[in-house]
PDB file with one MODEL, atoms N, CA, C and O in Angstrom:
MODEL        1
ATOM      1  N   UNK A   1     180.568 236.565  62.170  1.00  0.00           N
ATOM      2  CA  UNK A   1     180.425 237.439  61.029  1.00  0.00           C
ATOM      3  C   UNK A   1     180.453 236.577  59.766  1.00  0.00           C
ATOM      4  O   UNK A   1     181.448 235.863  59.640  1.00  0.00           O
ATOM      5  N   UNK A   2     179.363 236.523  58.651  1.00  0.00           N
ATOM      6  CA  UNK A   2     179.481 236.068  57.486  1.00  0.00           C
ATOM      7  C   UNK A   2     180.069 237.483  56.730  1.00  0.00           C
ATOM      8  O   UNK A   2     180.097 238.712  56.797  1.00  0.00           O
ATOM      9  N   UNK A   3     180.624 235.992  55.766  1.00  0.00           N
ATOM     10  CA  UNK A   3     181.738 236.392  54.427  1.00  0.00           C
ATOM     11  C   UNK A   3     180.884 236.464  53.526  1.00  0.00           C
ATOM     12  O   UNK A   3     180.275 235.403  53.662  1.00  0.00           O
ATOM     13  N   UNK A   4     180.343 237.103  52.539  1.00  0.00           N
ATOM     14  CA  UNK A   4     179.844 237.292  51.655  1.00  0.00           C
ATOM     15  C   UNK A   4     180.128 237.291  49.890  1.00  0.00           C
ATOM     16  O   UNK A   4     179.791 238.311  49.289  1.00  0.00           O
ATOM     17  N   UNK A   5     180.608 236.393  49.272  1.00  0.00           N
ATOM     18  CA  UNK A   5     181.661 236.957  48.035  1.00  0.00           C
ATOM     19  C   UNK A   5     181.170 237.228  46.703  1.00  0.00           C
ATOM     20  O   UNK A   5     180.882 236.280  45.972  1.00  0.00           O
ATOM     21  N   UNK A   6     181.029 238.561  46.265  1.00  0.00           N
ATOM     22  CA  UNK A   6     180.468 238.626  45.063  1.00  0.00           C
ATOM     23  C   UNK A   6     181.373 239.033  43.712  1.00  0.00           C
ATOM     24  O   UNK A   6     182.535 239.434  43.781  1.00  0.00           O
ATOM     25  N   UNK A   7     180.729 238.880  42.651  1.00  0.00           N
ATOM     26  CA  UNK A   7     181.958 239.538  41.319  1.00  0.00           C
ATOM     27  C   UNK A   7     181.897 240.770  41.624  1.00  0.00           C
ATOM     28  O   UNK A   7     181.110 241.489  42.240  1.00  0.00           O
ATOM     29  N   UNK A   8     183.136 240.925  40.936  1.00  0.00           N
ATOM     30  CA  UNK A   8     183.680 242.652  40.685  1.00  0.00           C
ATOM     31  C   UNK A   8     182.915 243.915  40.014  1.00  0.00           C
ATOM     32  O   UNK A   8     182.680 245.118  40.138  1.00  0.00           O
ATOM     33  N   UNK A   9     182.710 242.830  39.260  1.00  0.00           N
ATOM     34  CA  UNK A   9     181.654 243.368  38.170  1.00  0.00           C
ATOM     35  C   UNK A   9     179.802 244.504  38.788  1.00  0.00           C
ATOM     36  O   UNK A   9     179.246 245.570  38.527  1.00  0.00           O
ATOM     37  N   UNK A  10     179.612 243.292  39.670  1.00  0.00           N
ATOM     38  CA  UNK A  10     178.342 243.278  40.839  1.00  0.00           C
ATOM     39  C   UNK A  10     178.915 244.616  41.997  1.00  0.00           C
ATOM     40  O   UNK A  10     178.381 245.610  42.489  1.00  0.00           O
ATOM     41  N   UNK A  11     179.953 244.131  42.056  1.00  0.00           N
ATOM     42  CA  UNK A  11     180.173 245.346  43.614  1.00  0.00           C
ATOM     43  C   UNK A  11     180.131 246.690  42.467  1.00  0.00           C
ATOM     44  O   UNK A  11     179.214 247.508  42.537  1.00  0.00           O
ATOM     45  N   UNK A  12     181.322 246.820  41.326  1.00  0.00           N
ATOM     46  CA  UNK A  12     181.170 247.777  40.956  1.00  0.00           C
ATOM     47  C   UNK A  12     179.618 248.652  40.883  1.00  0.00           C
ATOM     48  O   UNK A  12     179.284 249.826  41.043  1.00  0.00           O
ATOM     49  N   UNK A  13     179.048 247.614  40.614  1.00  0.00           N
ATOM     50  CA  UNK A  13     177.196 248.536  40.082  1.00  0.00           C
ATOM     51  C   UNK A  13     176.666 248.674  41.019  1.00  0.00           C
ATOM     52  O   UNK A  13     175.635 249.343  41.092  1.00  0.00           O
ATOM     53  N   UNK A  14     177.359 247.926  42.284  1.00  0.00           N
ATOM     54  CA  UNK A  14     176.495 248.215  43.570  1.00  0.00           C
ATOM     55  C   UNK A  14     176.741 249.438  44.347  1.00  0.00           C
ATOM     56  O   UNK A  14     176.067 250.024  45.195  1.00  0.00           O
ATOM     57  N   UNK A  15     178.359 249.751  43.612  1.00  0.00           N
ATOM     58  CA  UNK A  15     179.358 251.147  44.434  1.00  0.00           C
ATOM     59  C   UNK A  15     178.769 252.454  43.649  1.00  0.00           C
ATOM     60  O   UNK A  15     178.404 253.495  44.195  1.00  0.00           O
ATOM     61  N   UNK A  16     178.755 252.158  42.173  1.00  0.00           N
ATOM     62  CA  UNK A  16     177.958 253.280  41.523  1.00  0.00           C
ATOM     63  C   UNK A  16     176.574 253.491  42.054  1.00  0.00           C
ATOM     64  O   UNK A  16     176.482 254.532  42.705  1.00  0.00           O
ATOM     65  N   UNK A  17     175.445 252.774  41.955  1.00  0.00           N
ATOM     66  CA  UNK A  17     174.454 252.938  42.559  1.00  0.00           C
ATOM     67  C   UNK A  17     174.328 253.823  43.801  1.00  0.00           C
ATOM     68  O   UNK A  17     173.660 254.848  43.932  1.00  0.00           O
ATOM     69  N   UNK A  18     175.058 253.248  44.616  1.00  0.00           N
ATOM     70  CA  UNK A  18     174.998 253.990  46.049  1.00  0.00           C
ATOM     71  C   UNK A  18     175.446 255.508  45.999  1.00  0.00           C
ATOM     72  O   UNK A  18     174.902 256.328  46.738  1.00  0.00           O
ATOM     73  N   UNK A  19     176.720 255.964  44.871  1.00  0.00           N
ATOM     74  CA  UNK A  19     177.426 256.935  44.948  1.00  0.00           C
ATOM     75  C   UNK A  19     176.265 257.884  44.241  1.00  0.00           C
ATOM     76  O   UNK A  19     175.953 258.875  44.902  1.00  0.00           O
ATOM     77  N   UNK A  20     175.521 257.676  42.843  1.00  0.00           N
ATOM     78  CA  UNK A  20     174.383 258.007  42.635  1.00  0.00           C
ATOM     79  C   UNK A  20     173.333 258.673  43.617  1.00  0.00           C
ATOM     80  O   UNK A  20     173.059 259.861  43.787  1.00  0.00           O
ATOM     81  N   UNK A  21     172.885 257.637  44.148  1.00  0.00           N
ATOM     82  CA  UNK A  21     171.901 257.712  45.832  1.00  0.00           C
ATOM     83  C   UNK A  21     172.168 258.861  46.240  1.00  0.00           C
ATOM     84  O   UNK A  21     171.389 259.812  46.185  1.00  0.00           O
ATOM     85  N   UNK A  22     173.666 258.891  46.835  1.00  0.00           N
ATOM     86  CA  UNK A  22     174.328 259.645  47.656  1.00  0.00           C
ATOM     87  C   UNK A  22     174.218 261.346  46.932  1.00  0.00           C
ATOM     88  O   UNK A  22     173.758 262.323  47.522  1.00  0.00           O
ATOM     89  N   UNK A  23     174.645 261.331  45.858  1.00  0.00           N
ATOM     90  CA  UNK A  23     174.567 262.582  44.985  1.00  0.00           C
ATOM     91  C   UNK A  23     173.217 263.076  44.941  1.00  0.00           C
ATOM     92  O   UNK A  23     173.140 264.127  45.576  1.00  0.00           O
ATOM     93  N   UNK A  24     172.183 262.738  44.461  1.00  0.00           N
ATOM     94  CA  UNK A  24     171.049 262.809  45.112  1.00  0.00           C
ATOM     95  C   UNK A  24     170.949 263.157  46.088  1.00  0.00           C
ATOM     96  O   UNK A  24     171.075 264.376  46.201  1.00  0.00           O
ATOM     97  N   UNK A  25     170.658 262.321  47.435  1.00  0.00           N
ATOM     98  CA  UNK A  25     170.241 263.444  48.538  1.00  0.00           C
ATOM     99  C   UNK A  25     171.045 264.803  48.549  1.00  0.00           C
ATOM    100  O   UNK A  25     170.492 265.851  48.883  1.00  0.00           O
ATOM    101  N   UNK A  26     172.354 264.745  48.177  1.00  0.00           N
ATOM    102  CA  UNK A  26     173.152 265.816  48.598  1.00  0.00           C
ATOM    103  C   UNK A  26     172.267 267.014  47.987  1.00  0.00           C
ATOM    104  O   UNK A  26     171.554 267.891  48.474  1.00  0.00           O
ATOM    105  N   UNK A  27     172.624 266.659  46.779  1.00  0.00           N
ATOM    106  CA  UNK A  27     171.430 267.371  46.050  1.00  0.00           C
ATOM    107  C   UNK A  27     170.214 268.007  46.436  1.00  0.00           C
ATOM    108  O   UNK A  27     170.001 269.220  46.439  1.00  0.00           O
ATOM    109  N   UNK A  28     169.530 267.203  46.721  1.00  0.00           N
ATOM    110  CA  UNK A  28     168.201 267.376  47.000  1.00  0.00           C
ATOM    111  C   UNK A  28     168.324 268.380  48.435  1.00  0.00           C
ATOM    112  O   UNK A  28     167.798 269.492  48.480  1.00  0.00           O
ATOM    113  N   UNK A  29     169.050 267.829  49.496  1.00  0.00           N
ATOM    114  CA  UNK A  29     169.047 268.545  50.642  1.00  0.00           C
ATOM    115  C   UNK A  29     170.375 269.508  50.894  1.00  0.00           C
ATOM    116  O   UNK A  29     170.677 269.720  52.069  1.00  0.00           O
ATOM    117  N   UNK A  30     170.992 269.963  50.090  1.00  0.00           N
ATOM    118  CA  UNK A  30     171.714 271.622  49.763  1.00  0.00           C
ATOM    119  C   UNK A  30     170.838 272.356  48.861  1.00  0.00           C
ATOM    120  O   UNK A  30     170.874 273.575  49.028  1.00  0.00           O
ATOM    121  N   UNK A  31     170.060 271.931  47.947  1.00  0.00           N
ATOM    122  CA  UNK A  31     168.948 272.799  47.355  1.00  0.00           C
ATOM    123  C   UNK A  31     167.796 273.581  48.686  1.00  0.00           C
ATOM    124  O   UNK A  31     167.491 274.769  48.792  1.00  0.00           O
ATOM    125  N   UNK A  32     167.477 272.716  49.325  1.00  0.00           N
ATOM    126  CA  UNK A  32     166.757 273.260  50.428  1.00  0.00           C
ATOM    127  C   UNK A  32     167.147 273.505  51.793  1.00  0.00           C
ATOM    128  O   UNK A  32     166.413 274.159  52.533  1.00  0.00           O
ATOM    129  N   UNK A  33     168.385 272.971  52.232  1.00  0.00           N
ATOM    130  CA  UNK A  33     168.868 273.478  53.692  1.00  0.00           C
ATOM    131  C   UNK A  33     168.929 275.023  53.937  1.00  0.00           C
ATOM    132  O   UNK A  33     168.454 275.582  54.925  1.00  0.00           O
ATOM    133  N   UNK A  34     169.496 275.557  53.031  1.00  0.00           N
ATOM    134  CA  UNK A  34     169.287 277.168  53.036  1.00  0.00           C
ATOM    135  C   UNK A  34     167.980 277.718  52.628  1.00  0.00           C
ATOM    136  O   UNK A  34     167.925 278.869  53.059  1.00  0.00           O
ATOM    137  N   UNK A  35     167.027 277.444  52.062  1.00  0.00           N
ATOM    138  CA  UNK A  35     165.898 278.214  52.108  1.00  0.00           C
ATOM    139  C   UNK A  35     165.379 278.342  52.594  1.00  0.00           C
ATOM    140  O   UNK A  35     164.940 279.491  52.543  1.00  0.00           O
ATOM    141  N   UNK A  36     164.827 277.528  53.533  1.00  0.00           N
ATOM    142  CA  UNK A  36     163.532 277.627  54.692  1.00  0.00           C
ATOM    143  C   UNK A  36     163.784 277.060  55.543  1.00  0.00           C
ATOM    144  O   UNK A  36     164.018 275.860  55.399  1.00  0.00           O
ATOM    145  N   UNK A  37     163.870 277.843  57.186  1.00  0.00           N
ATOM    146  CA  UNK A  37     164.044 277.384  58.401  1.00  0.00           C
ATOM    147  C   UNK A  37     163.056 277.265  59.103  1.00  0.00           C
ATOM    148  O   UNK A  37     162.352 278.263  59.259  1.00  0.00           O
ATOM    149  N   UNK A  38     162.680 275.970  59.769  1.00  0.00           N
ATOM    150  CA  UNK A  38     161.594 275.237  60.254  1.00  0.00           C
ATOM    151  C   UNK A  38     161.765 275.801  61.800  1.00  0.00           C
ATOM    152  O   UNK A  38     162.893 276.144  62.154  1.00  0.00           O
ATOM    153  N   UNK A  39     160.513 275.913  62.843  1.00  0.00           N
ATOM    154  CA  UNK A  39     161.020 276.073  64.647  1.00  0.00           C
ATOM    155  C   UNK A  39     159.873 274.995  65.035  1.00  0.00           C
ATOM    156  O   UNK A  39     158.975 274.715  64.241  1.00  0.00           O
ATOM    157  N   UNK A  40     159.954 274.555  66.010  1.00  0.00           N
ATOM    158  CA  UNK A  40     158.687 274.019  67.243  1.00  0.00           C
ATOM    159  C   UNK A  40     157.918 274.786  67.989  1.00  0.00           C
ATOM    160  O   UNK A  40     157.896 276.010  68.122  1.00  0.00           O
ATOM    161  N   UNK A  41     157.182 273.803  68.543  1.00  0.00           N
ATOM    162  CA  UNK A  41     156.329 274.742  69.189  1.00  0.00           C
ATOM    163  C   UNK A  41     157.105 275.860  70.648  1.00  0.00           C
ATOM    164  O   UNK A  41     156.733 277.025  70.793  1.00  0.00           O
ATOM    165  N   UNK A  42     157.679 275.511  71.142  1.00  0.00           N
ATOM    166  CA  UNK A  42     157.815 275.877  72.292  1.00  0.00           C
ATOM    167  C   UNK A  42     158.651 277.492  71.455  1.00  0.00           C
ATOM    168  O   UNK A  42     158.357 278.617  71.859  1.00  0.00           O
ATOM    169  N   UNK A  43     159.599 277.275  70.374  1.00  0.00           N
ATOM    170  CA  UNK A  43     160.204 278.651  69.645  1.00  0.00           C
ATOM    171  C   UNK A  43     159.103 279.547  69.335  1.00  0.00           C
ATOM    172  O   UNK A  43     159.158 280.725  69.687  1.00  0.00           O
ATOM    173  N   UNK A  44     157.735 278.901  68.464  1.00  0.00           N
ATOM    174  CA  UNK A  44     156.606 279.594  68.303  1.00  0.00           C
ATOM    175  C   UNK A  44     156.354 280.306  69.595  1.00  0.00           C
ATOM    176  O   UNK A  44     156.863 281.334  70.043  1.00  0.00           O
ATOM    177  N   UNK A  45     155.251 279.340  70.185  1.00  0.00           N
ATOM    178  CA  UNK A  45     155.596 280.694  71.607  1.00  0.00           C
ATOM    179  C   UNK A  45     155.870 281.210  72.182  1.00  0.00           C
ATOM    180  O   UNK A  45     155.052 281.886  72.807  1.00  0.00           O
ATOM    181  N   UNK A  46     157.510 281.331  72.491  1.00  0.00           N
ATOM    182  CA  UNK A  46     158.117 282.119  73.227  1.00  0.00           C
ATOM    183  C   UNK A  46     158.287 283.342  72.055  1.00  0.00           C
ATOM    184  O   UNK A  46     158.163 284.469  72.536  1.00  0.00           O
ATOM    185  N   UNK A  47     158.618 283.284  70.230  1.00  0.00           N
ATOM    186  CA  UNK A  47     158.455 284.114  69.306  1.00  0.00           C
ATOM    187  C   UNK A  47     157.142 285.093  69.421  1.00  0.00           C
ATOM    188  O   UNK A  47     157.311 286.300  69.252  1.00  0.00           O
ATOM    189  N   UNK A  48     156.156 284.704  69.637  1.00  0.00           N
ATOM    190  CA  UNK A  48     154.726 285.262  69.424  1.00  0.00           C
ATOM    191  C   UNK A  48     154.337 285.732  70.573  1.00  0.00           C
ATOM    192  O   UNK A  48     153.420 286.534  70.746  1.00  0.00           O
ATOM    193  N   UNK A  49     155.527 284.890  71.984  1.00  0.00           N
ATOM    194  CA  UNK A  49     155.197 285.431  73.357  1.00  0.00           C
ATOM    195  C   UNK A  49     153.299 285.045  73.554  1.00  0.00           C
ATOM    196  O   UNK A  49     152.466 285.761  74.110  1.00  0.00           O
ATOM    197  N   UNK A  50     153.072 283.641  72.855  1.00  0.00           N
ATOM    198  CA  UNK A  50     151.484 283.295  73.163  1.00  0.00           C
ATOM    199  C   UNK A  50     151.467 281.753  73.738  1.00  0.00           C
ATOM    200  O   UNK A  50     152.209 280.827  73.412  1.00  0.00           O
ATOM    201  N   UNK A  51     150.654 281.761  74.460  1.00  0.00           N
ATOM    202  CA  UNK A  51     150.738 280.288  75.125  1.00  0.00           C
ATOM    203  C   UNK A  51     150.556 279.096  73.775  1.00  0.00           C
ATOM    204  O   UNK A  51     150.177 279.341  72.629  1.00  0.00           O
ATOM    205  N   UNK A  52     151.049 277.494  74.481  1.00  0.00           N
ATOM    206  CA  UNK A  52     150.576 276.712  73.741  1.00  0.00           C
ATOM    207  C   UNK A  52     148.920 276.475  73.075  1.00  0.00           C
ATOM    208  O   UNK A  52     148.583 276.247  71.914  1.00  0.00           O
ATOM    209  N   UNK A  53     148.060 276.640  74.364  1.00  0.00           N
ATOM    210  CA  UNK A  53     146.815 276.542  73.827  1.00  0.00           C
ATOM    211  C   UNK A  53     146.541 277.648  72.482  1.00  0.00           C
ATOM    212  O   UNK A  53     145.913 277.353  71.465  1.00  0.00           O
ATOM    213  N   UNK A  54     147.218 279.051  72.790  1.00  0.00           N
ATOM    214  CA  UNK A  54     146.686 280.195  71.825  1.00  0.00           C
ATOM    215  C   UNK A  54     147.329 279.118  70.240  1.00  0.00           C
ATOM    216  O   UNK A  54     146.662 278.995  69.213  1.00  0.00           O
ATOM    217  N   UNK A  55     148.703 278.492  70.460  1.00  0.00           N
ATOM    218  CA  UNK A  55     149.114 277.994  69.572  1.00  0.00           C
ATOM    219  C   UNK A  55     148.324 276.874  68.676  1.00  0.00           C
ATOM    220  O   UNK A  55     148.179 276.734  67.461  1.00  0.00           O
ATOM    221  N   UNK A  56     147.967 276.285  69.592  1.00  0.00           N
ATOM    222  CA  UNK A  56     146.622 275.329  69.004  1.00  0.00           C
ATOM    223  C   UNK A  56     145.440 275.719  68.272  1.00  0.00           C
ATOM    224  O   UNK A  56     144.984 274.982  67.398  1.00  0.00           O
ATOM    225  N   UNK A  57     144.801 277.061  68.631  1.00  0.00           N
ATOM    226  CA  UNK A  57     144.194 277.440  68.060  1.00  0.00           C
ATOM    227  C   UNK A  57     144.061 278.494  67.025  1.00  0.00           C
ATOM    228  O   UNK A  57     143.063 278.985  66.497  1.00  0.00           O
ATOM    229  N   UNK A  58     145.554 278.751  66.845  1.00  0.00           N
ATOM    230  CA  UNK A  58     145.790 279.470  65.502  1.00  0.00           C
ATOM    231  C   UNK A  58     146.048 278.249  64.752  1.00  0.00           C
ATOM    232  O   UNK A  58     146.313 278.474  63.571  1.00  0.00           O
ATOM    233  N   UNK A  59     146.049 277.212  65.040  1.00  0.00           N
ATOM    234  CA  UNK A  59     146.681 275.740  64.151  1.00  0.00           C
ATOM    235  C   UNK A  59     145.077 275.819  63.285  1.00  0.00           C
ATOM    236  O   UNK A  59     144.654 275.997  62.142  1.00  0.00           O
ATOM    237  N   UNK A  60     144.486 275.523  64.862  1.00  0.00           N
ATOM    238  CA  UNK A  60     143.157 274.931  64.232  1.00  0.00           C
ATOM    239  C   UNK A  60     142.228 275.771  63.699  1.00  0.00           C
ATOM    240  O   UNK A  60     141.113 275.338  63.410  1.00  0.00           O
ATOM    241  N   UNK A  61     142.563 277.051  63.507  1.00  0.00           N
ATOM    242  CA  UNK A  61     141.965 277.901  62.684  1.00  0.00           C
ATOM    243  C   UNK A  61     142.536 278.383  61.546  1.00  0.00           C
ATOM    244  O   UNK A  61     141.878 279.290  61.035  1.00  0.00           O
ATOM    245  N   UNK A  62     143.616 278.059  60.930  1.00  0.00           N
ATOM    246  CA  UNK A  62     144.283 278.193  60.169  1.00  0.00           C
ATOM    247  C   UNK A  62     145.044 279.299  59.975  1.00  0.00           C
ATOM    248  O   UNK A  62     145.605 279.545  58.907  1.00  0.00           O
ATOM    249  N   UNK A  63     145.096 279.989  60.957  1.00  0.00           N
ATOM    250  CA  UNK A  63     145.890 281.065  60.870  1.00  0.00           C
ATOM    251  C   UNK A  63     147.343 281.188  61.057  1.00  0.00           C
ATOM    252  O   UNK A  63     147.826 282.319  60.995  1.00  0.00           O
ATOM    253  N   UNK A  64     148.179 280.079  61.299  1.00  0.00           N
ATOM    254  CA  UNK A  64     149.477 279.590  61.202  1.00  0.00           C
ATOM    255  C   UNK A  64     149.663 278.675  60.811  1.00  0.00           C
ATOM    256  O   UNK A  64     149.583 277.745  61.613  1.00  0.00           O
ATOM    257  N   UNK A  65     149.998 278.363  59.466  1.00  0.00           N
ATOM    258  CA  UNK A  65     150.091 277.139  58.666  1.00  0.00           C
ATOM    259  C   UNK A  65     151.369 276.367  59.204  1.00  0.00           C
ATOM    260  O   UNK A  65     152.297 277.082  59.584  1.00  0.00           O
ATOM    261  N   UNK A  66     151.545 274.828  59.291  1.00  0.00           N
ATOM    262  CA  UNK A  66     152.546 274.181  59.924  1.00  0.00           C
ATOM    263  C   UNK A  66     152.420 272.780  59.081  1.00  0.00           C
ATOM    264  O   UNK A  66     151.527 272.335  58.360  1.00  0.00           O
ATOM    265  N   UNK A  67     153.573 272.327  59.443  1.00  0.00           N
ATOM    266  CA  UNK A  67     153.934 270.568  59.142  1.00  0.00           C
ATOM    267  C   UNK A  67     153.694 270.245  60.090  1.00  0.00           C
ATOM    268  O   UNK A  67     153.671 271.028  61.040  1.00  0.00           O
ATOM    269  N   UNK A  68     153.382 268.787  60.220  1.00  0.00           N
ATOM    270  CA  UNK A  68     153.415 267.586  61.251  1.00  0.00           C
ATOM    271  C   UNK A  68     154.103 265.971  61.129  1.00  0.00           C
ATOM    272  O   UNK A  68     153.537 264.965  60.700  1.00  0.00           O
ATOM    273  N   UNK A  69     154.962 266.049  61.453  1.00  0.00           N
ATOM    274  CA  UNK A  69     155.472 265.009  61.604  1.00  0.00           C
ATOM    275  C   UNK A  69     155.589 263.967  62.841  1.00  0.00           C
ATOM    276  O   UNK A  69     156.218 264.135  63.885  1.00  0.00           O
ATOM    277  N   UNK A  70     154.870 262.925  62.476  1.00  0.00           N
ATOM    278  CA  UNK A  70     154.931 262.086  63.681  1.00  0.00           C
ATOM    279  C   UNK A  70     153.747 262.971  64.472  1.00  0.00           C
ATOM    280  O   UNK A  70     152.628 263.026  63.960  1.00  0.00           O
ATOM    281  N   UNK A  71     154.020 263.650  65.713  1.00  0.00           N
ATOM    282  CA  UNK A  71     153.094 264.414  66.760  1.00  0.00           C
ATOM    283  C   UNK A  71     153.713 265.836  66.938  1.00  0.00           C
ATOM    284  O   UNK A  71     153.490 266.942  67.430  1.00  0.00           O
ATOM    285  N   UNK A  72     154.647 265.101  66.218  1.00  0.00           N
ATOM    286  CA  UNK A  72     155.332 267.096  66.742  1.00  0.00           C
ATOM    287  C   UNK A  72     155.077 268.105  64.784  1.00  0.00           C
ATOM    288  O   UNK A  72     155.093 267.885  63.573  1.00  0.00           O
ATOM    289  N   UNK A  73     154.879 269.194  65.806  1.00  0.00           N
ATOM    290  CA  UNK A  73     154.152 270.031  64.731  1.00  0.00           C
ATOM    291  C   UNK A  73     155.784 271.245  64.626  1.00  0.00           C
ATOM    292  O   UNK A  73     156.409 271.670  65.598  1.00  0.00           O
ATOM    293  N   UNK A  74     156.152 271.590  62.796  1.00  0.00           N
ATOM    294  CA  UNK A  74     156.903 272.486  62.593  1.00  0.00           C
ATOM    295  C   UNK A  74     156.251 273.651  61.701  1.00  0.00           C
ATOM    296  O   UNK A  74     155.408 273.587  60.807  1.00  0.00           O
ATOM    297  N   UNK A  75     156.944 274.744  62.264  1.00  0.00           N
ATOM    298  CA  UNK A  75     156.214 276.319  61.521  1.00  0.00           C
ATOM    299  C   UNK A  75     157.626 276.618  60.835  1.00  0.00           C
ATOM    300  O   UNK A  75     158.769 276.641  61.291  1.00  0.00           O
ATOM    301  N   UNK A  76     157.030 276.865  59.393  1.00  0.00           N
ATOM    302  CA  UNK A  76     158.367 278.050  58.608  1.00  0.00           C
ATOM    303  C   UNK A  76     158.032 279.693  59.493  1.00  0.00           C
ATOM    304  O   UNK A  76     157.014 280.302  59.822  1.00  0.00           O
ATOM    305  N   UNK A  77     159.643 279.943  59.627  1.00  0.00           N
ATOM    306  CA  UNK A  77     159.697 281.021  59.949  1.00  0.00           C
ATOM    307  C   UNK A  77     159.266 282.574  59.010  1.00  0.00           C
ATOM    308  O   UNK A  77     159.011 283.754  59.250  1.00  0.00           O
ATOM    309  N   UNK A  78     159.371 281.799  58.028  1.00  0.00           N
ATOM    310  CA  UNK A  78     158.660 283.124  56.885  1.00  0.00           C
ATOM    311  C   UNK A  78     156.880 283.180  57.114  1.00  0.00           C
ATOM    312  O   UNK A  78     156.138 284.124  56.843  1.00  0.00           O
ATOM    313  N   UNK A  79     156.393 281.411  57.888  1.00  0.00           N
ATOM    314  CA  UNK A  79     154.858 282.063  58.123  1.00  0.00           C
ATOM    315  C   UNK A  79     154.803 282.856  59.345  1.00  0.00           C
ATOM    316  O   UNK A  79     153.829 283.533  59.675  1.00  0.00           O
ATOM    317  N   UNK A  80     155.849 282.749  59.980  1.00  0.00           N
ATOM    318  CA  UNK A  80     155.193 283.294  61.588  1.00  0.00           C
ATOM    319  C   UNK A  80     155.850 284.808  61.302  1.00  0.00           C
ATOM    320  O   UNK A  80     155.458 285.646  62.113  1.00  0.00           O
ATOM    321  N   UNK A  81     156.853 285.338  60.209  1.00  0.00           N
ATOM    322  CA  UNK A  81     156.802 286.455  59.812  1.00  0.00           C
ATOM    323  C   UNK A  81     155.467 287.212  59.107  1.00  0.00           C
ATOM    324  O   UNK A  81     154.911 288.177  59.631  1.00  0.00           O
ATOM    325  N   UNK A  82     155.183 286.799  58.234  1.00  0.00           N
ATOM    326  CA  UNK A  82     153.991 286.796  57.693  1.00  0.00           C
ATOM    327  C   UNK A  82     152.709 287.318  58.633  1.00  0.00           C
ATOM    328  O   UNK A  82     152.038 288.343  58.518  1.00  0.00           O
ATOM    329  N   UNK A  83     152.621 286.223  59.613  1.00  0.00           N
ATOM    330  CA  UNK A  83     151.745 286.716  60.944  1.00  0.00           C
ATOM    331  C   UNK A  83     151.753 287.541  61.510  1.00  0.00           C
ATOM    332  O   UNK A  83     150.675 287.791  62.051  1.00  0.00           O
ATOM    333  N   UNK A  84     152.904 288.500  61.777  1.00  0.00           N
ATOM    334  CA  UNK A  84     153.054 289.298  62.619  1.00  0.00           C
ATOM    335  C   UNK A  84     153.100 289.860  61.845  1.00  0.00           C
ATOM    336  O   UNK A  84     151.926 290.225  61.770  1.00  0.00           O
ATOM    337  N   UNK A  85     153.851 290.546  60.653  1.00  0.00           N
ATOM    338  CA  UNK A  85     153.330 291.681  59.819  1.00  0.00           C
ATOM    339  C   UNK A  85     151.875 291.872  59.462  1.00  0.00           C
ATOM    340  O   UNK A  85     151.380 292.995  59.359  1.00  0.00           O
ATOM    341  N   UNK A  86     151.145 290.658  59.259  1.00  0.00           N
ATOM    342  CA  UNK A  86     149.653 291.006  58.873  1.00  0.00           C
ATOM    343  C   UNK A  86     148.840 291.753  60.074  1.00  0.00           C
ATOM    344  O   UNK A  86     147.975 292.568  59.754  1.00  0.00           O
ATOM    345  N   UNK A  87     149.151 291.439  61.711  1.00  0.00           N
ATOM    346  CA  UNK A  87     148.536 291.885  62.786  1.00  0.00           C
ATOM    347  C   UNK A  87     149.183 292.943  62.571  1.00  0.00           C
ATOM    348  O   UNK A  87     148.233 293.716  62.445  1.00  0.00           O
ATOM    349  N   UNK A  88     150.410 293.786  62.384  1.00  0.00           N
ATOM    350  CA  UNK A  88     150.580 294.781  62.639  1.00  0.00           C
ATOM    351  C   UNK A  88     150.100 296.108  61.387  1.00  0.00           C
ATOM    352  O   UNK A  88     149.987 297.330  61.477  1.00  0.00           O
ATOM    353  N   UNK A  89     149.971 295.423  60.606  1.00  0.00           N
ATOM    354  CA  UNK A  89     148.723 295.901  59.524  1.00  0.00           C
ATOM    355  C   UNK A  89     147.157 296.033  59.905  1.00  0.00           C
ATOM    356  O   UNK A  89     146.396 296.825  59.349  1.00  0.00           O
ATOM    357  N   UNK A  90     146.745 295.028  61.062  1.00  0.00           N
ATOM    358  CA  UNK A  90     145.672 295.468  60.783  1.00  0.00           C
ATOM    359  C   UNK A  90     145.596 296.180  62.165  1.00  0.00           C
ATOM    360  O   UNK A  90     144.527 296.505  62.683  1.00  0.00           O
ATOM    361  N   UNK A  91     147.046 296.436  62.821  1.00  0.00           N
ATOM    362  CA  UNK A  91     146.751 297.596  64.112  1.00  0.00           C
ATOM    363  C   UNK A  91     146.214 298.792  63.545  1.00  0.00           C
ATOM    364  O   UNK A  91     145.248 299.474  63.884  1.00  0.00           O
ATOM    365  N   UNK A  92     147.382 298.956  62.221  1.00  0.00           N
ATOM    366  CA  UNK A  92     147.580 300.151  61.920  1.00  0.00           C
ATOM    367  C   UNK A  92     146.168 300.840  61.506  1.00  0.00           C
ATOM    368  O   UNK A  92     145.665 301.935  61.758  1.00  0.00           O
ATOM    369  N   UNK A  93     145.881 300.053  60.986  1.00  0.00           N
ATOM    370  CA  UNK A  93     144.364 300.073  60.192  1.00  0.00           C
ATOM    371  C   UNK A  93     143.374 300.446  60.818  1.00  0.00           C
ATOM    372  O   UNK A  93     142.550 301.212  60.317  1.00  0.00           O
ATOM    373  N   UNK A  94     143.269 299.939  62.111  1.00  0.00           N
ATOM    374  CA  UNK A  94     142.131 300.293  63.143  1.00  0.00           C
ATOM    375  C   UNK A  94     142.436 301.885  63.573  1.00  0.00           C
ATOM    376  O   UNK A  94     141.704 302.458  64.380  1.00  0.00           O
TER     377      UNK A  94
ENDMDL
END
């Protein structure tokens, strides 16, 4: 293990900095942990009760808007609300 020795002065701005940082994310992610809850695919379809493929192709038609991260794909639960109220609007309708 190296010893490292710096001034007081230096750690101090290095301890503020970080505590800064830190306040920040907190910040940033208690502003949004409660607003919008993200699911996967497999919650999507067992929610919609529609296979993966049907899932793919509401992707790729835009009819369920989603994130992608990496390969895995996330839906807000306010769109897949959204979805199902609009189909049951246009049951009614018919």
């Amino acid at each position: 293990m190296d010893i490292v020795a710096i001034e007081s002065k230096t750690f101090e701005q290095m301890k503020g900095r970080f505590e800064e940082f830190s306040r920040q994310i907190k910040n940033l992610c208690g502003e949004n942990q409660d607003k919008e809850k993200w699911v996967g695919n497999e919650d999507v379809c067992s929610l919609l009760q529609i296979s993966p493929r049907t899932l793919q192709s509401y992707r790729d038609n835009g009819i369920l808007p989603y994130s992608q991260i990496g390969r895995k794909c996330y839906y807000r639960v306010s769109d897949i609300e959204n979805l199902v109220s609009q189909s049951q609007i246009n049951k009614e309708q018919q």
